[in-house]
Backbone of each chain as nested JSON, in Angstrom:
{
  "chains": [
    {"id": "A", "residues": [
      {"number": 1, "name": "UNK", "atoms": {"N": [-47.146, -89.283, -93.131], "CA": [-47.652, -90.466, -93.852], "C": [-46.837, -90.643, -95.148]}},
      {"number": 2, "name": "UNK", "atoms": {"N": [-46.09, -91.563, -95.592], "CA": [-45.473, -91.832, -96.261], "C": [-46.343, -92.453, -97.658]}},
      {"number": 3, "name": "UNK", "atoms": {"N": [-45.715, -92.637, -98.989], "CA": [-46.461, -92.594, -100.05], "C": [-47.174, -94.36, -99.935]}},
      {"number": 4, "name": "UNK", "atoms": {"N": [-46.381, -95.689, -99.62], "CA": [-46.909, -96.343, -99.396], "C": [-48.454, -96.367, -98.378]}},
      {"number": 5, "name": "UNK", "atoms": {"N": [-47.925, -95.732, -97.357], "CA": [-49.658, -95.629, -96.346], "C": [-50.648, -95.019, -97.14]}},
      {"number": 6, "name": "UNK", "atoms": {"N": [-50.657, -93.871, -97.906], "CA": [-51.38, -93.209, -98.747], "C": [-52.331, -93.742, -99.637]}},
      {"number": 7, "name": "UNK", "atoms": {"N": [-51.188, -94.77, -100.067], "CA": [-52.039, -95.645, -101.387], "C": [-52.671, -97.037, -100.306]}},
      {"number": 8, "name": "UNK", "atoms": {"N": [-52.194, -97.127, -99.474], "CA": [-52.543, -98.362, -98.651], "C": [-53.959, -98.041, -97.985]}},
      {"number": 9, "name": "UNK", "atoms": {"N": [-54.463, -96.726, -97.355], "CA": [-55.316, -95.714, -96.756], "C": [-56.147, -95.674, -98.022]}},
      {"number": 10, "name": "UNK", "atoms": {"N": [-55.954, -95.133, -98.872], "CA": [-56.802, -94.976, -100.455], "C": [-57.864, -96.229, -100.427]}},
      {"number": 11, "name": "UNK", "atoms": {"N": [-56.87, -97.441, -100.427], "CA": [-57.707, -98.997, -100.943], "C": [-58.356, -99.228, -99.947]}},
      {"number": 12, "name": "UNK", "atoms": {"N": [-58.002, -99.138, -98.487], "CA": [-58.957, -99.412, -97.202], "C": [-60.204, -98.374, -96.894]}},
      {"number": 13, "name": "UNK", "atoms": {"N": [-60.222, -96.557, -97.223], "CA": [-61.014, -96.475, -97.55], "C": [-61.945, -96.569, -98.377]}},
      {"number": 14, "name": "UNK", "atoms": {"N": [-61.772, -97.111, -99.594], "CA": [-62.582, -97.857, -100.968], "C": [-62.99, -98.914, -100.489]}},
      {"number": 15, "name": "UNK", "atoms": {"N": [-62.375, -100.091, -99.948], "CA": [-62.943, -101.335, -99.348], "C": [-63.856, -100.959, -98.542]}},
      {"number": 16, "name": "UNK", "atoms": {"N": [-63.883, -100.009, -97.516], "CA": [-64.77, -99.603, -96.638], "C": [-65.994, -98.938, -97.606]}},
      {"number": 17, "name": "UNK", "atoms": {"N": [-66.04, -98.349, -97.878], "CA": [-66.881, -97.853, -98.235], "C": [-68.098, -98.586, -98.96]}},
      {"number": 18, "name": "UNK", "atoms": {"N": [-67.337, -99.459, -99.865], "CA": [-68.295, -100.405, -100.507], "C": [-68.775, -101.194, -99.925]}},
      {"number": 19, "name": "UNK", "atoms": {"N": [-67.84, -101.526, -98.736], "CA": [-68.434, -102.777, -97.826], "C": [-69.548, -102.641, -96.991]}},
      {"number": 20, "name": "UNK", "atoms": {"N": [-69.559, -101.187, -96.975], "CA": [-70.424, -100.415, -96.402], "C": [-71.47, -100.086, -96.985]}},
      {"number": 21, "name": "UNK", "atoms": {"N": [-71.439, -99.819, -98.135], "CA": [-72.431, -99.603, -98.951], "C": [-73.691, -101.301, -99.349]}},
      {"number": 22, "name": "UNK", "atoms": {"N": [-72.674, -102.064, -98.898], "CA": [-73.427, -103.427, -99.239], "C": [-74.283, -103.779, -97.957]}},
      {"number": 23, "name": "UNK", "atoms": {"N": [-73.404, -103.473, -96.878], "CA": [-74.194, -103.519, -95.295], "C": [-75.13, -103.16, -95.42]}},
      {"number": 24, "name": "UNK", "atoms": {"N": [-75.472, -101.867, -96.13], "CA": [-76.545, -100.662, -96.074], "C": [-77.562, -101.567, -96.522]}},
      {"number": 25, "name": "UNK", "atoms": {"N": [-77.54, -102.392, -97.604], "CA": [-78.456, -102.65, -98.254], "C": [-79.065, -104.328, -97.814]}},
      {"number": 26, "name": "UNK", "atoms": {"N": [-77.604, -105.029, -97.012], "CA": [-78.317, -106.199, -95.804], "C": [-79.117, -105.871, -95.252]}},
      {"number": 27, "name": "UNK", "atoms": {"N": [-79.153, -104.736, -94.351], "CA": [-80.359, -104.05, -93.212], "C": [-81.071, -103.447, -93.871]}},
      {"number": 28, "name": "UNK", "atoms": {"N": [-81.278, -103.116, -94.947], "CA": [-82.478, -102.476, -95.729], "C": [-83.809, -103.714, -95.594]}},
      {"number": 29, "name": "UNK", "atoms": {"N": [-83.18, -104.532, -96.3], "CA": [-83.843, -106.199, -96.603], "C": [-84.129, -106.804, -95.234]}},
      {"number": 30, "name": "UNK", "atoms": {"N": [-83.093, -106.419, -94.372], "CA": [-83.355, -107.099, -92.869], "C": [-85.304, -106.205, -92.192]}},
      {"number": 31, "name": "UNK", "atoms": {"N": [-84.79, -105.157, -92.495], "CA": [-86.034, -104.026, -91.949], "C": [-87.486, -104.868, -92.978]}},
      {"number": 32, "name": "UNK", "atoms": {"N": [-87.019, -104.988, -94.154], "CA": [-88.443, -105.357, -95.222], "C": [-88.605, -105.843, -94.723]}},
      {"number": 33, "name": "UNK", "atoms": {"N": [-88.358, -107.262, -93.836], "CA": [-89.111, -108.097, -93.557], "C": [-89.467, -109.475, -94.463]}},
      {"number": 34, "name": "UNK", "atoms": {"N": [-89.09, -109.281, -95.468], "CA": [-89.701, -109.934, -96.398], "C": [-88.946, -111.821, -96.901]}},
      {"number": 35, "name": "UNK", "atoms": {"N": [-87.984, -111.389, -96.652], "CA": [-87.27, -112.679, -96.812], "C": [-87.863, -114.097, -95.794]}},
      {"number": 36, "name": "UNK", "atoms": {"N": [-88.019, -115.124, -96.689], "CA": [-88.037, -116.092, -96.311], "C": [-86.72, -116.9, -94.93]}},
      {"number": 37, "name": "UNK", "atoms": {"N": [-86.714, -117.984, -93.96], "CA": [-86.004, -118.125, -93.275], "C": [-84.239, -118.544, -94.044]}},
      {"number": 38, "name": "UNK", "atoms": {"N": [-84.623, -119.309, -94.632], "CA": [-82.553, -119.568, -95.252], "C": [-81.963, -118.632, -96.128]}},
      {"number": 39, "name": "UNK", "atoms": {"N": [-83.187, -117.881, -96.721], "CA": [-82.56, -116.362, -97.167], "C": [-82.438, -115.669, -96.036]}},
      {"number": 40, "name": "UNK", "atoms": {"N": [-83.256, -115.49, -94.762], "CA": [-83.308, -114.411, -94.096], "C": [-81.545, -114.841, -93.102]}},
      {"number": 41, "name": "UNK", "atoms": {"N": [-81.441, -116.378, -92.796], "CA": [-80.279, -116.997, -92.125], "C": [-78.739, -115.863, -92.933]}},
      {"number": 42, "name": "UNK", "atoms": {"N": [-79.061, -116.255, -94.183], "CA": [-77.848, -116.299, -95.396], "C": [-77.874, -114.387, -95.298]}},
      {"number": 43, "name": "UNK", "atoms": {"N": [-78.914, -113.596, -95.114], "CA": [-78.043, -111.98, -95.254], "C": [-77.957, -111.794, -93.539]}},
      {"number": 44, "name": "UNK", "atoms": {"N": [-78.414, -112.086, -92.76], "CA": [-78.163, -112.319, -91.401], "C": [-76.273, -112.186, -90.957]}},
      {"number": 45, "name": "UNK", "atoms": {"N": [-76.362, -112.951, -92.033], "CA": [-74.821, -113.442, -91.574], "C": [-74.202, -112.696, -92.44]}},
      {"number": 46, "name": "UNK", "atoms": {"N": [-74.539, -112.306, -93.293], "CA": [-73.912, -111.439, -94.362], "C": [-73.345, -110.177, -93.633]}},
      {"number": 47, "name": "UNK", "atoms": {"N": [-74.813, -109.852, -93.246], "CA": [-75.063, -108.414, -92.465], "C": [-73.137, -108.263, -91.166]}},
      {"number": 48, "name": "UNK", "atoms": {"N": [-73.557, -109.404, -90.653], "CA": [-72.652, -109.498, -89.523], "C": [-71.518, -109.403, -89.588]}},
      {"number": 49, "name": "UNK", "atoms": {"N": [-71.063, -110.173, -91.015], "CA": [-69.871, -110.163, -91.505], "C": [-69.482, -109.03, -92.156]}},
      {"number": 50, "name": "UNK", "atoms": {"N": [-70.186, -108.316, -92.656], "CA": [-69.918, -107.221, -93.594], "C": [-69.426, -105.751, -92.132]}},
      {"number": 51, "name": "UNK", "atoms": {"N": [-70.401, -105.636, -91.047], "CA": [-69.876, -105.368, -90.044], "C": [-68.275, -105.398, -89.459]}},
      {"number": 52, "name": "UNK", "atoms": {"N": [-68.247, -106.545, -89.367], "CA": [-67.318, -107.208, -88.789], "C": [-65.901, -106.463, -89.452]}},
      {"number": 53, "name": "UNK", "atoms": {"N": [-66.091, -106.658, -90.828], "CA": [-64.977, -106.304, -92.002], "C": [-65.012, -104.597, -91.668]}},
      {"number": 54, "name": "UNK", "atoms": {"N": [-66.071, -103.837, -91.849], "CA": [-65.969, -102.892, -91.941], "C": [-65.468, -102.414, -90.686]}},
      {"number": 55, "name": "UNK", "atoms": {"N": [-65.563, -102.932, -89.267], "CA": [-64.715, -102.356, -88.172], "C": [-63.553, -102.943, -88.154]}},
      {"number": 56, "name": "UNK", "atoms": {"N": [-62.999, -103.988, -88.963], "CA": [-61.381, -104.364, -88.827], "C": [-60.328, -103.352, -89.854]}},
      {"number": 57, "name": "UNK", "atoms": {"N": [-61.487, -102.94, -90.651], "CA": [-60.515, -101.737, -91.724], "C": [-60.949, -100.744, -90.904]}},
      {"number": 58, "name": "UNK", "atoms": {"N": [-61.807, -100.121, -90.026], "CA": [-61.458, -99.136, -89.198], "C": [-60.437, -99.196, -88.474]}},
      {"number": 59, "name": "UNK", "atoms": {"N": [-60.409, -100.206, -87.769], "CA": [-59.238, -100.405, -86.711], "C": [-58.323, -99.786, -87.238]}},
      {"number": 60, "name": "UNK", "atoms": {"N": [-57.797, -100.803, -88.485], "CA": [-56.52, -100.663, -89.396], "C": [-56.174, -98.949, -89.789]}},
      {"number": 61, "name": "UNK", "atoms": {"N": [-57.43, -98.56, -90.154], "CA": [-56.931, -97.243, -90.854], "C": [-56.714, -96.152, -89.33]}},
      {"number": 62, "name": "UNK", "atoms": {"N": [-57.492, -96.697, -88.193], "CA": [-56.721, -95.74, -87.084], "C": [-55.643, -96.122, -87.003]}},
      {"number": 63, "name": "UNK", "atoms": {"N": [-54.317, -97.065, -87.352], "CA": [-53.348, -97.273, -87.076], "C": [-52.479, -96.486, -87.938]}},
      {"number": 64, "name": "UNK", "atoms": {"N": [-53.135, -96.097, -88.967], "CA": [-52.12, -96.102, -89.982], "C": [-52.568, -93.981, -90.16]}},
      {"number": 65, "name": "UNK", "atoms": {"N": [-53.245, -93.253, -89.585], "CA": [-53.97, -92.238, -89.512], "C": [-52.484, -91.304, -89.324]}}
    ]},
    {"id": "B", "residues": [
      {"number": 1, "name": "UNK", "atoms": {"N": [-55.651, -120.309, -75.153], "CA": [-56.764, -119.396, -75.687], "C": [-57.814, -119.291, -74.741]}},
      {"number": 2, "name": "UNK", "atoms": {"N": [-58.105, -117.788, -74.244], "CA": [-58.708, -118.128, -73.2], "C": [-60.268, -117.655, -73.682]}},
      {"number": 3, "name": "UNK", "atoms": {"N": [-61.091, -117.894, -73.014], "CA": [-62.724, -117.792, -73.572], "C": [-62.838, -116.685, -74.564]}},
      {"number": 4, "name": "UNK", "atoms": {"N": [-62.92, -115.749, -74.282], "CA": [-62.885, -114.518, -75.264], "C": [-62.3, -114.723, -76.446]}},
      {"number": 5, "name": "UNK", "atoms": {"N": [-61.25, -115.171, -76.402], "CA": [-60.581, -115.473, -77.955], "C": [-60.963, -116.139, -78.515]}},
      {"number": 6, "name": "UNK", "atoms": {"N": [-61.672, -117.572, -77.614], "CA": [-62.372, -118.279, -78.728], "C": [-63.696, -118.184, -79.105]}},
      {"number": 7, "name": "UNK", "atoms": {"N": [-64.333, -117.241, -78.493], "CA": [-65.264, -116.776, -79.106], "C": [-65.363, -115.777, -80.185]}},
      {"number": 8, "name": "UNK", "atoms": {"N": [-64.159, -114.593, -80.169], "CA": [-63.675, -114.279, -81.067], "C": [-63.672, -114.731, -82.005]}},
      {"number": 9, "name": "UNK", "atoms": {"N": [-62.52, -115.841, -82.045], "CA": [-62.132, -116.076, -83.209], "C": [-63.154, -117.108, -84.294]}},
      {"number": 10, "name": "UNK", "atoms": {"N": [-63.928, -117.443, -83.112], "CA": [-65.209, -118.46, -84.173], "C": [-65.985, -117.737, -84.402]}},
      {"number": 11, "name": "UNK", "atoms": {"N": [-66.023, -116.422, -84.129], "CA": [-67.181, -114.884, -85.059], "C": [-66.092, -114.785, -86.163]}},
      {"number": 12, "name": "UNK", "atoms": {"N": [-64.627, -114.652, -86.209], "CA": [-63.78, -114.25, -87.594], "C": [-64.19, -115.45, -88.27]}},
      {"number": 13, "name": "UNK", "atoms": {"N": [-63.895, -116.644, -88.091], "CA": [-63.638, -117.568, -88.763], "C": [-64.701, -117.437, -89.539]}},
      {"number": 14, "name": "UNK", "atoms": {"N": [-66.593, -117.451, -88.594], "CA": [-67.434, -117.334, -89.394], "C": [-68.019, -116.37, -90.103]}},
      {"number": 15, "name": "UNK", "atoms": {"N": [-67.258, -114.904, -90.17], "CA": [-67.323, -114.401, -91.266], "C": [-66.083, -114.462, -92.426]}},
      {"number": 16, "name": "UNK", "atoms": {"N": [-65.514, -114.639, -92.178], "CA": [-64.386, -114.826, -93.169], "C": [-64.999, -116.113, -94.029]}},
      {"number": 17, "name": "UNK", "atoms": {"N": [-65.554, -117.062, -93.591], "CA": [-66.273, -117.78, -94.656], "C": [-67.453, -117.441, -95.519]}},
      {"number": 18, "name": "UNK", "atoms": {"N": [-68.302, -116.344, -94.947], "CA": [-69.264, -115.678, -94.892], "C": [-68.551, -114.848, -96.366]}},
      {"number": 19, "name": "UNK", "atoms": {"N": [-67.748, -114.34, -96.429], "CA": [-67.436, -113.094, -96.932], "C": [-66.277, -113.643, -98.286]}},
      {"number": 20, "name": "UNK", "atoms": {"N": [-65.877, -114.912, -98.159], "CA": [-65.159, -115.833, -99.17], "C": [-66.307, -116.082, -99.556]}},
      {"number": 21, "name": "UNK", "atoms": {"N": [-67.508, -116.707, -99.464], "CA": [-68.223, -117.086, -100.394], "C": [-69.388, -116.151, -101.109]}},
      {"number": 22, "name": "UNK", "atoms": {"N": [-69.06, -114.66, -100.653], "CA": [-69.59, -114.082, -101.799], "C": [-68.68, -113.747, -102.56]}},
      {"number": 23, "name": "UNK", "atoms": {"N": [-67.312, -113.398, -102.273], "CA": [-66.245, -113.21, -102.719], "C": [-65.971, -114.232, -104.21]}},
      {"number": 24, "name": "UNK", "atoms": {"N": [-66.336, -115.577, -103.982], "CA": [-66.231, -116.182, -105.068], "C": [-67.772, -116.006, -106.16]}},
      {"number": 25, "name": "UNK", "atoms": {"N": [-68.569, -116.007, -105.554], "CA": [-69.566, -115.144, -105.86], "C": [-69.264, -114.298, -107.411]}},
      {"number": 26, "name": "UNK", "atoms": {"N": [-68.716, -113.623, -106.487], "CA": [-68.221, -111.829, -107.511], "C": [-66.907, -112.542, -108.6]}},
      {"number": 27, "name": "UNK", "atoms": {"N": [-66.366, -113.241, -107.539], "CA": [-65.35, -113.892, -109.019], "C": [-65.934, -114.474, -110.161]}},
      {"number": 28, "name": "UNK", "atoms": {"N": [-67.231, -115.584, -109.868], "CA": [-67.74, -116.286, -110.583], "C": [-68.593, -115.566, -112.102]}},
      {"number": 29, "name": "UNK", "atoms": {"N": [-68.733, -113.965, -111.602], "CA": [-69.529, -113.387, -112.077], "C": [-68.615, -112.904, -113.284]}},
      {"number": 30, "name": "UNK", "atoms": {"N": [-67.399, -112.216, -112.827], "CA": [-66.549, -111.919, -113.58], "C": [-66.144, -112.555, -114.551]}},
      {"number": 31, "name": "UNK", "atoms": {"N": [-65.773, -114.16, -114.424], "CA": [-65.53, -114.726, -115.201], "C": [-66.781, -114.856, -116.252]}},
      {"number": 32, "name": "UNK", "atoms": {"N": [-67.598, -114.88, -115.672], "CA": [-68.953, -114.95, -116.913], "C": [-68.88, -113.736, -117.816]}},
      {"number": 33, "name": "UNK", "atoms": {"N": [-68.3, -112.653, -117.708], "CA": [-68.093, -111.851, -118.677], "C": [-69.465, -110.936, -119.12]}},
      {"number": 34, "name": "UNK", "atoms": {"N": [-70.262, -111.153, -118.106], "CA": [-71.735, -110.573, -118.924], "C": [-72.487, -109.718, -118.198]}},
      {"number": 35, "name": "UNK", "atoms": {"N": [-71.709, -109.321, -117.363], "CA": [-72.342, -107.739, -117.072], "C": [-71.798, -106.5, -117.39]}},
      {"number": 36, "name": "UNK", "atoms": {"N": [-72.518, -105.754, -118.152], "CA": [-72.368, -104.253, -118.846], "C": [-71.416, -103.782, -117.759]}},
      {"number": 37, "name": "UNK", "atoms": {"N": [-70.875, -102.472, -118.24], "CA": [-69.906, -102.151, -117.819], "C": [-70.055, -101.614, -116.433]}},
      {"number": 38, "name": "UNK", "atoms": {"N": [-71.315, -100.599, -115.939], "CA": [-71.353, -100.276, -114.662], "C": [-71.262, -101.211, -113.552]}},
      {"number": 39, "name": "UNK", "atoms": {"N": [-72.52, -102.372, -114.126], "CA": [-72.203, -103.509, -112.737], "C": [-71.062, -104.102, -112.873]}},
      {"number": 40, "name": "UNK", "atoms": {"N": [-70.189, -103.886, -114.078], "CA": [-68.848, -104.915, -114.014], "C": [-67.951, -103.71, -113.071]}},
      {"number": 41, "name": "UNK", "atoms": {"N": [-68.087, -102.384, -113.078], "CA": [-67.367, -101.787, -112.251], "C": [-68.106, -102.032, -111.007]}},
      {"number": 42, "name": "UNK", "atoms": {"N": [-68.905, -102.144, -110.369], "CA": [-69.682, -102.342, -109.236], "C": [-68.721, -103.463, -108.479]}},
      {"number": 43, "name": "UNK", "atoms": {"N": [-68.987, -104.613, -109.808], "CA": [-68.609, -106.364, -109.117], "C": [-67.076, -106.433, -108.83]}},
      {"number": 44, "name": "UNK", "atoms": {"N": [-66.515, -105.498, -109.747], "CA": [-65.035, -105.399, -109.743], "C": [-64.561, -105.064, -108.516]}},
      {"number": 45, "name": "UNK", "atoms": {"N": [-65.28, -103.861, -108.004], "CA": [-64.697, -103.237, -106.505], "C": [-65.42, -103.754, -105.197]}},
      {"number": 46, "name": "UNK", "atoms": {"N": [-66.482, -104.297, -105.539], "CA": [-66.936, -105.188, -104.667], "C": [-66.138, -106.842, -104.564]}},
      {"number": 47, "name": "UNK", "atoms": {"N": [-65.555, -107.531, -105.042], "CA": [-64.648, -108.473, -105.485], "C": [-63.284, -107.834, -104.683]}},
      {"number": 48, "name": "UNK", "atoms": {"N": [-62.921, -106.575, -104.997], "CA": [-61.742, -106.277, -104.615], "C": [-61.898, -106.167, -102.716]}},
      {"number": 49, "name": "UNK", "atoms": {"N": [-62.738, -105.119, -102.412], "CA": [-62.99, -105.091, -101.289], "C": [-63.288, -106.32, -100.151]}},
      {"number": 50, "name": "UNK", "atoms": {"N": [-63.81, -107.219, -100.877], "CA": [-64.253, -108.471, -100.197], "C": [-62.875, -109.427, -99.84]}},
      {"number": 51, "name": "UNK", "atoms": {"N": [-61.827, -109.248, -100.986], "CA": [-60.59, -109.608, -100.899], "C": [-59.552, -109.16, -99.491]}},
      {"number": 52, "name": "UNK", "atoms": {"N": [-59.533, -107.825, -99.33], "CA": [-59.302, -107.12, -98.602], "C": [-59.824, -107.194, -97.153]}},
      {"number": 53, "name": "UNK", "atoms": {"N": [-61.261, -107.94, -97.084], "CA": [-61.861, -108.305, -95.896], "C": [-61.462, -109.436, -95.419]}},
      {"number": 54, "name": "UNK", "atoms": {"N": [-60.997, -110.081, -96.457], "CA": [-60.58, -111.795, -95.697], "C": [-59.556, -111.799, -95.339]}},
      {"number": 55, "name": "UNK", "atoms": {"N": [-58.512, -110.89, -96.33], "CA": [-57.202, -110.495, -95.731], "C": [-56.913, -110.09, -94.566]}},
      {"number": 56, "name": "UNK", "atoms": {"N": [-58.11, -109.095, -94.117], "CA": [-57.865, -108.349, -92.775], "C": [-58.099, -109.354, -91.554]}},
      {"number": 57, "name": "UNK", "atoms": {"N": [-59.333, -110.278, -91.946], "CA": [-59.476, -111.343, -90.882], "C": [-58.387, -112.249, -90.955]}},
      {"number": 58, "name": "UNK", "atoms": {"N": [-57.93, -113.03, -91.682], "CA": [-57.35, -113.636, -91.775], "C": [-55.529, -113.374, -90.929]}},
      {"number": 59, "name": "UNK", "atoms": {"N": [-55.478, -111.769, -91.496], "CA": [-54.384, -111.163, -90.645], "C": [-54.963, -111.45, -88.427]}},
      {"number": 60, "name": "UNK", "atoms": {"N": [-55.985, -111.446, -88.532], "CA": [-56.467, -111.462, -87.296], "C": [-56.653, -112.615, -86.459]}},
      {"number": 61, "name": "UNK", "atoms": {"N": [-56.505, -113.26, -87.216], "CA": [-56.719, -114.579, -86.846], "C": [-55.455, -115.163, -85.941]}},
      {"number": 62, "name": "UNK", "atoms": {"N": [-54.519, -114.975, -87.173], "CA": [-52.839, -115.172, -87.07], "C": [-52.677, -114.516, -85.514]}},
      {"number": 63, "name": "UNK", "atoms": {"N": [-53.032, -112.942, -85.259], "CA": [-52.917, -112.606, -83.885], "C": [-53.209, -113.527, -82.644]}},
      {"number": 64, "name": "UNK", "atoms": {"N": [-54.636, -114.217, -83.38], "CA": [-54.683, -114.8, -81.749], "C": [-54.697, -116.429, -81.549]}},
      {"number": 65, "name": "UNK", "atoms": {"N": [-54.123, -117.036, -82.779], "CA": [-53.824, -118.403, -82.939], "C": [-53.353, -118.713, -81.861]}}
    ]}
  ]
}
């Protein structure tokens, strides 16, 4: 792994992580129950997207492993 | 583009909008200048990461245009 991948690997696991850390807390709110419907629409999609991100920087960082 | 891709790609598209508009979100916040320093480190790497997510879709997209 060369010094560019290193630092490139560094920022994708940091992105991950946080992105992850924000997921955590979509499905926390998803489980409460508590949200009204265009809030519940709006982390719904959040949730999905935050997913979404967090398996395309997986992908990425198996490439670069 | 055959079915799969475009179903694909209208799940990227709709998180990549999903994930730009908290993204500006976190920018908007920044510029307000008024969160203490932990949540400004919070919003900072959350801002950064979210950057990094649109990038990655956006790189993905390009694949299956």
């Amino acid at each position: 792994m060369n010094q560019h991948d290193r630092l490139h690997r560094k920022e994708l696991l940091d992105a991950q992580e946080s992105l992850a850390s924000t997921l955590r807390k979509c499905l926390k709110i998803q489980q409460g129950g508590k949200l009204r419907s265009p809030q519940q629409t709006l982390n719904d999609r959040r949730a999905k997207s935050l997913q979404i991100a967090v398996d395309l920087i997986e992908e990425r960082l198996k490439g670069i492993r």
